[in-house]
Every structure is written in C-alpha cells, then in structure tokens.
N, C-alpha and C positions, 0 to 999 in steps of 0.2 A: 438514465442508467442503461449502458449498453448490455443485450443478453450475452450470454455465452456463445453461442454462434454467432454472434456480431464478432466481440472479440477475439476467437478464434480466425475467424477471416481477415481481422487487424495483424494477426500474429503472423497469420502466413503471408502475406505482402510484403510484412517486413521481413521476413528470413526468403521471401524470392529476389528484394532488393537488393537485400544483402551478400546475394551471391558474386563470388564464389566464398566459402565458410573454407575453413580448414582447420583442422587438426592435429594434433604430435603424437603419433606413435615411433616409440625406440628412436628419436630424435632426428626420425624422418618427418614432415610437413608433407601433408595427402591432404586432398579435397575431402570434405564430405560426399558421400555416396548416398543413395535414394532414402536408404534407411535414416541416413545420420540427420540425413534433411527432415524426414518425416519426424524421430523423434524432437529433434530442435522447434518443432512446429508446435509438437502437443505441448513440450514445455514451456515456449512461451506463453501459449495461450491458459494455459494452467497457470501460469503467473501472472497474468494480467485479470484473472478472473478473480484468483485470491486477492489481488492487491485491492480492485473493487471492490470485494465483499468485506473484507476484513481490514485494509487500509487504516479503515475511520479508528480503531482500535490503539492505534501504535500513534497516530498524531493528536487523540485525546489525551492518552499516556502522557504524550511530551506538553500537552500546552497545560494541563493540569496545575502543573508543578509540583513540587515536592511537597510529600504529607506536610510537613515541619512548615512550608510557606501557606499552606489551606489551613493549619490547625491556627496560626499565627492571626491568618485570616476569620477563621469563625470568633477567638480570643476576642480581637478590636471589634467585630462585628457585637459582642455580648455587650463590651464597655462603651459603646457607640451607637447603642441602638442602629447599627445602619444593616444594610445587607449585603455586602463586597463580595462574600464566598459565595453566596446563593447567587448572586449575579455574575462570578466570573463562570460558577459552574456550568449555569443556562449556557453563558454565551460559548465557551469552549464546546457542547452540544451541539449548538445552533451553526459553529462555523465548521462541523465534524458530523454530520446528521449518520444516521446509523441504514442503512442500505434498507430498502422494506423488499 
C-alpha cells in the first residue's frame, strides 16, 4: 500500500505529463497557470488517497449483491445445511481487504 506522499508524487508526474491542462473561461480556452497546476495536483492526489483508503468499500458494495440475493442465500443455506452466504461473504472480503 502506497503512503500518501507516495501517491502524491504519482499525482504530480501525472499532471507534469499531462501538460499542457487547459481550461474554459467565458468560452475562451487558457492554459492552466501555476496556481491551477498546483491545485490540479492536490486534487489528484487527494483522490488517489481516497480511492486507496476507501476504494475497498464501494466494490464490496457491488460484489455483495443485493440483500434479496444474500437473504435468498442464507434461506437455501438453512434448507441445505450448506454454507454459500457465509462463504460468498469471506470471499468478497478476501478479494476487497479493508486498508490497515
């Protein structure tokens, strides 16, 4: 897991690469300026920190499935003696670990 100054310096490689940035004011196209560069910097790297820390959150969410598919699942799990939910749950976990 990369720290924050890691990816920070990931962020700003990419917006030096990325030059020249531009912008629309009043349906003029202008460069970015030192500032615009600078804040484009922090917000990437502000995003790439969040999506690290909190990432694992939103692609739980999606592999989860819906309550009605889990409830369906623990249901057959009772009438089956098996364990399907408690094993999809681990593994959805396991393939989304939570950032320490």
């Amino acid at each position: 897991m990369a720290t924050k100054e890691e990816l920070q310096a990931q962020a700003d490689q990419e917006i030096e690469d990325a030059k020249p940035l531009y912008k629309q004011i009043n349906n003029e196209r202008l460069e970015f300026d030192d500032a615009d560069y600078a804040q484009a910097k922090i917000d990437l790297g502000n995003s790439k920190w969040e999506a690290q820390q909190f990432g694992y959150i939103q692609a739980r969410q999606e592999a989860y499935g819906s309550i009605g598919d889990q409830l369906d699942m623990q249901f057959k799990d009772l009438l089956n003696d098996t364990t399907t939910w408690k094993d999809h749950i681990a593994q959805v976990k396991s393939d989304n670990p939570k950032p320490s």
